[in-house]
mmCIF file of the N, C-alpha and C atoms, coordinates in Angstrom:
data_MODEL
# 
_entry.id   MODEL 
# 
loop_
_atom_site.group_PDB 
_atom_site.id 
_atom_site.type_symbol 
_atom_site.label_atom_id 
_atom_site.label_alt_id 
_atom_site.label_comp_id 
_atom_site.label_asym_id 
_atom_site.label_entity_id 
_atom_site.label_seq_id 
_atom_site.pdbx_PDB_ins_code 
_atom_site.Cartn_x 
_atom_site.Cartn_y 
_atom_site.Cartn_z 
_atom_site.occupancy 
_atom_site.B_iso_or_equiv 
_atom_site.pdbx_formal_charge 
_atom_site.auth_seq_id 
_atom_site.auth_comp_id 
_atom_site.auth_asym_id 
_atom_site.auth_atom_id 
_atom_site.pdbx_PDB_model_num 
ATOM 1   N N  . UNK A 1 1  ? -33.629 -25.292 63.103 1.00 0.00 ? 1  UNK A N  1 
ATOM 2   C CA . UNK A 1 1  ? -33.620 -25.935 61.810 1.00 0.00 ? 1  UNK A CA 1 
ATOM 3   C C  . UNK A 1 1  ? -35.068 -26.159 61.403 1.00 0.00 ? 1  UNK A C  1 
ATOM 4   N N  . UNK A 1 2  ? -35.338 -25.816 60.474 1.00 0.00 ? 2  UNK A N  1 
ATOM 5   C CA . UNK A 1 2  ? -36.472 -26.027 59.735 1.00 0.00 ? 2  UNK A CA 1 
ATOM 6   C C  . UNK A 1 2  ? -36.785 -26.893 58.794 1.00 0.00 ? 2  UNK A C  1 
ATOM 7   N N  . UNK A 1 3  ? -37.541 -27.611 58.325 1.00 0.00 ? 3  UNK A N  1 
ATOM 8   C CA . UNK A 1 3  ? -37.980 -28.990 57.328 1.00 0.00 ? 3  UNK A CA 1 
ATOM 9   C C  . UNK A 1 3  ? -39.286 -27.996 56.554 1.00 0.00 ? 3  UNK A C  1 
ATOM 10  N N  . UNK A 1 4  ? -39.319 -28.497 55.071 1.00 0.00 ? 4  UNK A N  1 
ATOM 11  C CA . UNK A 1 4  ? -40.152 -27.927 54.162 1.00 0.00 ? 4  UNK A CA 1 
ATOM 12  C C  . UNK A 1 4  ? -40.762 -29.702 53.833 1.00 0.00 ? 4  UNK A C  1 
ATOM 13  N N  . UNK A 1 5  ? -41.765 -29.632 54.125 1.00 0.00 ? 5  UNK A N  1 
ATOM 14  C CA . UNK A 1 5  ? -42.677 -30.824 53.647 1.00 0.00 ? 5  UNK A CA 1 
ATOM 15  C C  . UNK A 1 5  ? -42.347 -31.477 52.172 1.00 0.00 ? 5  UNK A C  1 
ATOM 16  N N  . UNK A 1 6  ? -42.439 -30.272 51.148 1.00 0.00 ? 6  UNK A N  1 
ATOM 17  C CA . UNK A 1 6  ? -42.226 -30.682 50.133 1.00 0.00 ? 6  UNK A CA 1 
ATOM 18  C C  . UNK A 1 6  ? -40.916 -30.726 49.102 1.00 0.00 ? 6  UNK A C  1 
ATOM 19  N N  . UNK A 1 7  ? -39.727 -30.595 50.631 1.00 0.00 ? 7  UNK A N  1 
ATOM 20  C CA . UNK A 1 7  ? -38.574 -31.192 49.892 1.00 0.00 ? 7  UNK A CA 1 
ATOM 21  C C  . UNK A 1 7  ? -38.075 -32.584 49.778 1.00 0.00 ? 7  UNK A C  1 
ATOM 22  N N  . UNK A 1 8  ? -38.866 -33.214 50.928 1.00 0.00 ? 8  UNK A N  1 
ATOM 23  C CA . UNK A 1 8  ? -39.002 -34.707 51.216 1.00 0.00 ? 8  UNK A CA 1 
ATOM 24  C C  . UNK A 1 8  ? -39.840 -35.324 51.699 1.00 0.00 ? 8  UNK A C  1 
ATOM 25  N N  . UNK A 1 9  ? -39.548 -36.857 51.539 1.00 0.00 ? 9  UNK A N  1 
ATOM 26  C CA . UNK A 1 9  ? -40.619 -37.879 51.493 1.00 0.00 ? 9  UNK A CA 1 
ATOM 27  C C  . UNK A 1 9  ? -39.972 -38.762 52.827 1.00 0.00 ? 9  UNK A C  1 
ATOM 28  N N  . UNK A 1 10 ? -41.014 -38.849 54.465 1.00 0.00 ? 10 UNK A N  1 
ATOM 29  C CA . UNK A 1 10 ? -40.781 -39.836 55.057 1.00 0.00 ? 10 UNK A CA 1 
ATOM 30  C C  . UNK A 1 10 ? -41.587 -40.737 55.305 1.00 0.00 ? 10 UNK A C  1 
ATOM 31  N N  . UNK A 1 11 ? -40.992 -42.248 55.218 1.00 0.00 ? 11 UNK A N  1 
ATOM 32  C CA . UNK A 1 11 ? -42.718 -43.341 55.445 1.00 0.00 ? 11 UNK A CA 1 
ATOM 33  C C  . UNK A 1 11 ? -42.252 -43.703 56.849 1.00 0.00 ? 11 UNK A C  1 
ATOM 34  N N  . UNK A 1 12 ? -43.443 -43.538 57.415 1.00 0.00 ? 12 UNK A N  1 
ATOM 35  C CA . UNK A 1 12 ? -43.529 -44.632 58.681 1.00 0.00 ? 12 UNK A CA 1 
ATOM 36  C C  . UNK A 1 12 ? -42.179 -45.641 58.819 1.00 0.00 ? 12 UNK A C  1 
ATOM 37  N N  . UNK A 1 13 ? -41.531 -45.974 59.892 1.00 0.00 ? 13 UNK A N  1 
ATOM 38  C CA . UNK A 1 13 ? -40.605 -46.802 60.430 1.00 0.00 ? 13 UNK A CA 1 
ATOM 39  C C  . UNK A 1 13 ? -41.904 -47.878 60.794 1.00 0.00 ? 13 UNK A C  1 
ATOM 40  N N  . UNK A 1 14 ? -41.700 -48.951 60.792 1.00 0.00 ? 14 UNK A N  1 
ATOM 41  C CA . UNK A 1 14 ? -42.337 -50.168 60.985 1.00 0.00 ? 14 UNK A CA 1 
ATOM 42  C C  . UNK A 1 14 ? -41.457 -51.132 61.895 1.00 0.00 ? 14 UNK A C  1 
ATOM 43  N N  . UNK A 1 15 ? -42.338 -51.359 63.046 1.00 0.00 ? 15 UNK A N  1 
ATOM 44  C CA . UNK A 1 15 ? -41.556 -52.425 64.165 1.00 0.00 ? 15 UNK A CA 1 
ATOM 45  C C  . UNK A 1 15 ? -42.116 -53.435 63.663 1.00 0.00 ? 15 UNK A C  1 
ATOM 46  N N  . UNK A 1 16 ? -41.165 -54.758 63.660 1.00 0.00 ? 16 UNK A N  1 
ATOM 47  C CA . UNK A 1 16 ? -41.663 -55.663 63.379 1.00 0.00 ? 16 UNK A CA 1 
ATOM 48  C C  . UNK A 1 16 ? -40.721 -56.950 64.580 1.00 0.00 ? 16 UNK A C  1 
ATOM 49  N N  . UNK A 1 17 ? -41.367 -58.233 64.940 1.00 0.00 ? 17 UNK A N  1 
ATOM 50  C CA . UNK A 1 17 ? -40.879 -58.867 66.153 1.00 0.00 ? 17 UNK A CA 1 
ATOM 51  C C  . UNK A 1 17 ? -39.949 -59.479 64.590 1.00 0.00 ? 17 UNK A C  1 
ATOM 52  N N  . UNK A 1 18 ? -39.183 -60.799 66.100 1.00 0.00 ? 18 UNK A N  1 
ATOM 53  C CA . UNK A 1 18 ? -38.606 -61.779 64.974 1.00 0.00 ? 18 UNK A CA 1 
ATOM 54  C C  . UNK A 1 18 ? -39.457 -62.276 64.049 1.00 0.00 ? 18 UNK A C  1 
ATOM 55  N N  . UNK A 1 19 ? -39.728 -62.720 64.941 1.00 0.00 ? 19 UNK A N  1 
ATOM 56  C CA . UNK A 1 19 ? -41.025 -63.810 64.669 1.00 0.00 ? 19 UNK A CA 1 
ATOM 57  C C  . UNK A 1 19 ? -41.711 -63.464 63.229 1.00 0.00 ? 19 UNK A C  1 
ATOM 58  N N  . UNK A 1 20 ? -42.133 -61.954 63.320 1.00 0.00 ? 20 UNK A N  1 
ATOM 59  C CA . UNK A 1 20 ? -42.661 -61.331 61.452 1.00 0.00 ? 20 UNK A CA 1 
ATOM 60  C C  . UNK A 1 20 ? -41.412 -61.792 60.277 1.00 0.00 ? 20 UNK A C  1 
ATOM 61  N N  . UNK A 1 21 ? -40.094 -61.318 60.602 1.00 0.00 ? 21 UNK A N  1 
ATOM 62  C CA . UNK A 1 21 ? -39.107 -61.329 60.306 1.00 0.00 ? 21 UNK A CA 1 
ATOM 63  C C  . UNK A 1 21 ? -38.857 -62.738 59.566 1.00 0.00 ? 21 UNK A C  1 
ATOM 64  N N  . UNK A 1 22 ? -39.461 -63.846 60.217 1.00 0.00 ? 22 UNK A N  1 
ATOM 65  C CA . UNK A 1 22 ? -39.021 -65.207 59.639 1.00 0.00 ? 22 UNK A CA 1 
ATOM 66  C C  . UNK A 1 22 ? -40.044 -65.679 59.177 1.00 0.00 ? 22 UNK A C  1 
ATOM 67  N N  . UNK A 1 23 ? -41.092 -65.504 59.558 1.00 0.00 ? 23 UNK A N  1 
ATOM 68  C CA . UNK A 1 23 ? -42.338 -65.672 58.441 1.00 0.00 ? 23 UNK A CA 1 
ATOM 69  C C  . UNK A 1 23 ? -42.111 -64.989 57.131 1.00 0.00 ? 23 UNK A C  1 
ATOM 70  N N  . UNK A 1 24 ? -41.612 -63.765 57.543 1.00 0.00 ? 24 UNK A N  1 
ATOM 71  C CA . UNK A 1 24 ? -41.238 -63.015 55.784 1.00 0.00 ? 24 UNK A CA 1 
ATOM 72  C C  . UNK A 1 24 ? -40.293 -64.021 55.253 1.00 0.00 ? 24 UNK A C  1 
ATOM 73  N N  . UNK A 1 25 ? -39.725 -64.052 55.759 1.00 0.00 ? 25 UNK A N  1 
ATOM 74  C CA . UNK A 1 25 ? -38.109 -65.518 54.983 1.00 0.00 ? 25 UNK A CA 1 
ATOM 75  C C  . UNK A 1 25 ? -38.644 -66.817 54.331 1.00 0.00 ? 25 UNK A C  1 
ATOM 76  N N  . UNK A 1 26 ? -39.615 -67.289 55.312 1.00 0.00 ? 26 UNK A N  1 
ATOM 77  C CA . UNK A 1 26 ? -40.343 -68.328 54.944 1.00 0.00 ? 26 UNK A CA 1 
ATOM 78  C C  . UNK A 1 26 ? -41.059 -68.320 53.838 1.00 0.00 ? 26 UNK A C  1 
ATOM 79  N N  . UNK A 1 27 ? -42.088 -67.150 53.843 1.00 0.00 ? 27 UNK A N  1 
ATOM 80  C CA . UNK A 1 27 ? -42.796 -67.334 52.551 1.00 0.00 ? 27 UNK A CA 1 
ATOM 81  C C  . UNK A 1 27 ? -42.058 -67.102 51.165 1.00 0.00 ? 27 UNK A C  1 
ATOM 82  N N  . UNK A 1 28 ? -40.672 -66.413 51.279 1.00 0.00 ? 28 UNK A N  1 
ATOM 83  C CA . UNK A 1 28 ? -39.950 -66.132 50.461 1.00 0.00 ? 28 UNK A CA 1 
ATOM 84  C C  . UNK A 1 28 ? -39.269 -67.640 49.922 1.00 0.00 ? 28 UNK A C  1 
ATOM 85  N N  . UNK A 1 29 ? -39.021 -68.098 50.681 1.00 0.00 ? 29 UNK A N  1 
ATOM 86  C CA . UNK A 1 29 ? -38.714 -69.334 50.233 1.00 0.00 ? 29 UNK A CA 1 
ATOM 87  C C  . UNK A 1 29 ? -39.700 -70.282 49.705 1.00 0.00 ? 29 UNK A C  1 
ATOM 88  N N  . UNK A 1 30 ? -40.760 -70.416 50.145 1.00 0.00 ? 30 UNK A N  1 
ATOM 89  C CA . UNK A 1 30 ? -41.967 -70.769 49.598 1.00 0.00 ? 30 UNK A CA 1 
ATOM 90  C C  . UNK A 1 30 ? -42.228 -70.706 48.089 1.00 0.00 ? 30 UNK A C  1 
ATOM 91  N N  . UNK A 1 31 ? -42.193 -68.887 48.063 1.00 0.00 ? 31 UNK A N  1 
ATOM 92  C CA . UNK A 1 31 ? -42.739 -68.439 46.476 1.00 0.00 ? 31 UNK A CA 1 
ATOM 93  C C  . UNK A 1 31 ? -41.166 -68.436 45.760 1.00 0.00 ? 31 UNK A C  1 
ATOM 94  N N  . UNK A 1 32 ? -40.078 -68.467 46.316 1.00 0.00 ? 32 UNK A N  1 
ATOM 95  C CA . UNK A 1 32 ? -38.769 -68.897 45.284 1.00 0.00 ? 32 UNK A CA 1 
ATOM 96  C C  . UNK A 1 32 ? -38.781 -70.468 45.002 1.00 0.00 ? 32 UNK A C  1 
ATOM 97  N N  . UNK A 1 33 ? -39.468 -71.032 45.603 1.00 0.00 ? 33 UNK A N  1 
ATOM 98  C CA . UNK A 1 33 ? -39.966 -72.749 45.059 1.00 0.00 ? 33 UNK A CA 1 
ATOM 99  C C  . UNK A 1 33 ? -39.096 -73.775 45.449 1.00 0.00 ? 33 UNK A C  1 
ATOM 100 N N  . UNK A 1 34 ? -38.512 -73.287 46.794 1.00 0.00 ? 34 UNK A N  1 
ATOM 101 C CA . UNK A 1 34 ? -37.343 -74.081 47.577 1.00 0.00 ? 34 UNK A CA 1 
ATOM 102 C C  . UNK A 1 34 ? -37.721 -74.550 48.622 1.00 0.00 ? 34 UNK A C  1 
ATOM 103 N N  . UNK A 1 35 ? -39.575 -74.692 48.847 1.00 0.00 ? 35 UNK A N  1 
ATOM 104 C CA . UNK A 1 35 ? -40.014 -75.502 49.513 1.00 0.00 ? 35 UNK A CA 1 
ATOM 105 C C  . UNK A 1 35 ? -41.299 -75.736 48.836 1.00 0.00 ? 35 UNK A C  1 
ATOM 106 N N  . UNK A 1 36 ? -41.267 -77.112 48.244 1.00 0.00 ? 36 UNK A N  1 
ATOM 107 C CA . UNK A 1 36 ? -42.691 -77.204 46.778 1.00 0.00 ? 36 UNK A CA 1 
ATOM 108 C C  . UNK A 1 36 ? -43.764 -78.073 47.984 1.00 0.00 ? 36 UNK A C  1 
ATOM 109 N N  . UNK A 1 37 ? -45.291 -77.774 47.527 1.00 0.00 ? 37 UNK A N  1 
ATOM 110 C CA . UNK A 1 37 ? -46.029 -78.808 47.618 1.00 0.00 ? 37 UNK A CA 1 
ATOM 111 C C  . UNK A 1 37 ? -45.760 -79.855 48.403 1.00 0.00 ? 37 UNK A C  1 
ATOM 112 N N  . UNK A 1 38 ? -46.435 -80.386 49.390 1.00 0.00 ? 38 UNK A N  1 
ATOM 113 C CA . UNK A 1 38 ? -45.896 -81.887 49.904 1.00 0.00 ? 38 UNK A CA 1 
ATOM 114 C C  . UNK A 1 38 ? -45.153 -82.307 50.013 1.00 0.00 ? 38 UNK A C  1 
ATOM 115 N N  . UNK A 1 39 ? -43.947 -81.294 50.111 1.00 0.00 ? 39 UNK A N  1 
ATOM 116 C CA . UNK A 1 39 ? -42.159 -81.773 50.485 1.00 0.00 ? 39 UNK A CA 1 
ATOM 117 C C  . UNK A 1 39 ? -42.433 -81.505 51.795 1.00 0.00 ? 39 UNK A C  1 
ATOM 118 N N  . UNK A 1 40 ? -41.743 -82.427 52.843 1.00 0.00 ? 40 UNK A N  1 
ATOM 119 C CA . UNK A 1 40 ? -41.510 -82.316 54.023 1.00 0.00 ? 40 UNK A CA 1 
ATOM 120 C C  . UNK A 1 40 ? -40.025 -80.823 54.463 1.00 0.00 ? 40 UNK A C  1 
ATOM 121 N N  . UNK A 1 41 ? -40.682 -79.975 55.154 1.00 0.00 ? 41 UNK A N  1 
ATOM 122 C CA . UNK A 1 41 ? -39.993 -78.946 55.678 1.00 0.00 ? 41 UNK A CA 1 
ATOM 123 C C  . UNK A 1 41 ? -38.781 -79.390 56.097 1.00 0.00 ? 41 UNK A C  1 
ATOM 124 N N  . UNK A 1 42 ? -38.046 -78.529 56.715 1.00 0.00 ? 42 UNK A N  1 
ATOM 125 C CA . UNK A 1 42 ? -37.257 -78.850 57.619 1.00 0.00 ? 42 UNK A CA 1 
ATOM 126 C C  . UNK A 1 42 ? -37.403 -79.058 58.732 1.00 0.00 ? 42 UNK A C  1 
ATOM 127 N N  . UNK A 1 43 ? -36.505 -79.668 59.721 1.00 0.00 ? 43 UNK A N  1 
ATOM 128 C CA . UNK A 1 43 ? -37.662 -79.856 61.470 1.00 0.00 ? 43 UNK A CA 1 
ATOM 129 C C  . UNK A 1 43 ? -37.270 -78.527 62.041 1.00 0.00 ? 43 UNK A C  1 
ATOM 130 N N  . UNK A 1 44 ? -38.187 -78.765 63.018 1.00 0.00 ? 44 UNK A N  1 
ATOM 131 C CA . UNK A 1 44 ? -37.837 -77.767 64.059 1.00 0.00 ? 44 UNK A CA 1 
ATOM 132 C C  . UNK A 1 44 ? -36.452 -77.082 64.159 1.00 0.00 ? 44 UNK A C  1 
ATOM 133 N N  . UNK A 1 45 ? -35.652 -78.064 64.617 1.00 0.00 ? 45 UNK A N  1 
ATOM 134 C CA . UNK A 1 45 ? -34.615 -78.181 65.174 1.00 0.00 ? 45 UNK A CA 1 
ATOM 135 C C  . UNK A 1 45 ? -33.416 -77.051 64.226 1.00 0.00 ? 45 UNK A C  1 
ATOM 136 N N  . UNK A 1 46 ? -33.644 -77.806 63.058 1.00 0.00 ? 46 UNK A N  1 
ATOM 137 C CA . UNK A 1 46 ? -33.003 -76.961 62.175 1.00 0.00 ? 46 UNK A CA 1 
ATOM 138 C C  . UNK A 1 46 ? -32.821 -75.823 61.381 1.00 0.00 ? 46 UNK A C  1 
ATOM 139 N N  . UNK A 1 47 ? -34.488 -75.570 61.383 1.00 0.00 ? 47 UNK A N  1 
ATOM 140 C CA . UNK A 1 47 ? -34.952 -74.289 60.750 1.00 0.00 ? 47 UNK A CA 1 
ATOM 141 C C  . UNK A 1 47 ? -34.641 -73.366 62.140 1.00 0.00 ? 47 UNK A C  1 
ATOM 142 N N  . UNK A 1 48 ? -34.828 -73.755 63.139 1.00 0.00 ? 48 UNK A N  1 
ATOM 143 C CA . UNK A 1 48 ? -33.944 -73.116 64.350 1.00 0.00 ? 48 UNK A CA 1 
ATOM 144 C C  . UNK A 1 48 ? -32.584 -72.561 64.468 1.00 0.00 ? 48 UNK A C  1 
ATOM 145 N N  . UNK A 1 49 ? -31.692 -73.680 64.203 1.00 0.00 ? 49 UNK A N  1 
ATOM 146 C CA . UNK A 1 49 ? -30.682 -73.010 63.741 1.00 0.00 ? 49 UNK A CA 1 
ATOM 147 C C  . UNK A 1 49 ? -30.527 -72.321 62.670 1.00 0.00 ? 49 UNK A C  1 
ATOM 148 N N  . UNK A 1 50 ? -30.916 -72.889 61.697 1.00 0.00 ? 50 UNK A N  1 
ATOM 149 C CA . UNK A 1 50 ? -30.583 -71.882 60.277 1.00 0.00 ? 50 UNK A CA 1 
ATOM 150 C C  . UNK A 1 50 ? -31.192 -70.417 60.623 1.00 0.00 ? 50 UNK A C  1 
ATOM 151 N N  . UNK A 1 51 ? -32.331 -69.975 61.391 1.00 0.00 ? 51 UNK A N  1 
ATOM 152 C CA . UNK A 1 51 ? -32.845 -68.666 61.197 1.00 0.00 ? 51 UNK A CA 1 
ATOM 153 C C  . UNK A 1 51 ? -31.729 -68.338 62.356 1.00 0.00 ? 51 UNK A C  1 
ATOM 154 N N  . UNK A 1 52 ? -31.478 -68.600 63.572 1.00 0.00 ? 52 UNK A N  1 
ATOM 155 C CA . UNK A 1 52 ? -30.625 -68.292 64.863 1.00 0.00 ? 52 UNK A CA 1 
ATOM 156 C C  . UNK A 1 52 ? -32.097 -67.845 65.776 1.00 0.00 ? 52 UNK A C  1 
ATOM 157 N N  . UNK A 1 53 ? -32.784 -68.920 65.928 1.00 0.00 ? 53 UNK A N  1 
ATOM 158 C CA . UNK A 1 53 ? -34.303 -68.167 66.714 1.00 0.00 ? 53 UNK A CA 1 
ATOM 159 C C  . UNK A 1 53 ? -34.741 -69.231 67.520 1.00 0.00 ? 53 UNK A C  1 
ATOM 160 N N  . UNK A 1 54 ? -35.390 -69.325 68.799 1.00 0.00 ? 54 UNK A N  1 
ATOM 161 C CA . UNK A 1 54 ? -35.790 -69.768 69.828 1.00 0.00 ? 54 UNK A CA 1 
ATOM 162 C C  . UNK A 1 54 ? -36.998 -70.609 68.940 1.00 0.00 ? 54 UNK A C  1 
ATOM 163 N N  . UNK A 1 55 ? -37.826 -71.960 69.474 1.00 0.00 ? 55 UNK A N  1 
ATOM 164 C CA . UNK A 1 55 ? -38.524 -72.593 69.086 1.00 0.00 ? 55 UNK A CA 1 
ATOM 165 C C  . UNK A 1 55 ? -39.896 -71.670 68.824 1.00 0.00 ? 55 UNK A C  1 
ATOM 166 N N  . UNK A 1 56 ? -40.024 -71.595 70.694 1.00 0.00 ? 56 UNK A N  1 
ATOM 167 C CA . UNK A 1 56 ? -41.200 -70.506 70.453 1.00 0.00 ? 56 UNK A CA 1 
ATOM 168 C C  . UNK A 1 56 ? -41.222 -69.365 69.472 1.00 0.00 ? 56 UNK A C  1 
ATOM 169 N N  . UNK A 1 57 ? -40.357 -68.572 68.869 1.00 0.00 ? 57 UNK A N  1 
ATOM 170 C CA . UNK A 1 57 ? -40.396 -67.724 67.957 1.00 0.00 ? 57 UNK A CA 1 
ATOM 171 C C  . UNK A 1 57 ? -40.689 -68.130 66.649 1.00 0.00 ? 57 UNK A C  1 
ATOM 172 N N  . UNK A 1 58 ? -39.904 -69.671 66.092 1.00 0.00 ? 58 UNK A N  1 
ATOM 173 C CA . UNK A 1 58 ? -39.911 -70.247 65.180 1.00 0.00 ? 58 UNK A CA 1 
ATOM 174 C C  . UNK A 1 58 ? -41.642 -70.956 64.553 1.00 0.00 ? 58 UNK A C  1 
ATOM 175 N N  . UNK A 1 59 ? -42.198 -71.032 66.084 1.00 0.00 ? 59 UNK A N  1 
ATOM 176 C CA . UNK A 1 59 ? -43.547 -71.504 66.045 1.00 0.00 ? 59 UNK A CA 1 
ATOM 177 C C  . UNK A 1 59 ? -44.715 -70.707 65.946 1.00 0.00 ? 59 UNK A C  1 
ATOM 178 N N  . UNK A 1 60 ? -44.310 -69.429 66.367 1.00 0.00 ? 60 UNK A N  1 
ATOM 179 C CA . UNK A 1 60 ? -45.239 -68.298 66.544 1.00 0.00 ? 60 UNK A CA 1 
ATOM 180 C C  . UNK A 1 60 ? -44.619 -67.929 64.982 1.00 0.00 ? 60 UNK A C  1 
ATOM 181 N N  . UNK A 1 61 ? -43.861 -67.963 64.059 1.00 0.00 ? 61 UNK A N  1 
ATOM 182 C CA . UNK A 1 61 ? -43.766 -67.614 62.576 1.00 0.00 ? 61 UNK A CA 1 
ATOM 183 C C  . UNK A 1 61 ? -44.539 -67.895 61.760 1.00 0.00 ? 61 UNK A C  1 
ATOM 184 N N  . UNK A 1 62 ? -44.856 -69.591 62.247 1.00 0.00 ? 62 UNK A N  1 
ATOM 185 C CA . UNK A 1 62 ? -44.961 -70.504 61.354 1.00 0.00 ? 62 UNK A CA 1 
ATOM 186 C C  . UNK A 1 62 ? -46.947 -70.316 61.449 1.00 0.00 ? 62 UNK A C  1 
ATOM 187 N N  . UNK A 1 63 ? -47.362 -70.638 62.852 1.00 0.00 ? 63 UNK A N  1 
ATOM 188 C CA . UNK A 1 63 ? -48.857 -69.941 62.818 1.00 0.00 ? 63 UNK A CA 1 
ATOM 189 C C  . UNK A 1 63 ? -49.202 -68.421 62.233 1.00 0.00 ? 63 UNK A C  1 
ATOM 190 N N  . UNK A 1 64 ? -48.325 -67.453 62.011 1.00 0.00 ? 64 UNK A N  1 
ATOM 191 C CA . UNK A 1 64 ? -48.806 -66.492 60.828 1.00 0.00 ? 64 UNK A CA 1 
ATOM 192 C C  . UNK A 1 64 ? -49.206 -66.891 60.264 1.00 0.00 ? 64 UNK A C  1 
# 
């Protein structure tokens, strides 16, 4: 089987950990304005559950 370059377009596959994964969520929520300015986050505990992610993962997001 043969492939012609210029019948298609492939980009790079991108690995990404959890951890990228919920930092992306986070800032999304951020810039959708569902976490403003000087509002207290959610704790640990919960943003834990809500993502389904280990502390350490949740913490290594959050230092991105």
């Amino acid at each position: 089987m043969s492939f012609s370059g210029d019948s298609y377009s492939l980009k790079p596959i991108e690995r990404t950990t959890i951890a990228d994964q919920v930092s992306g969520q986070l800032l999304q929520l951020i810039r959708e304005g569902r976490f403003t300015p000087g509002e207290r986050m959610p704790s640990e505990r919960q943003l834990c559950e809500d993502f389904g992610v280990a502390r350490t993962t949740l913490r290594e997001a959050i230092q991105q």
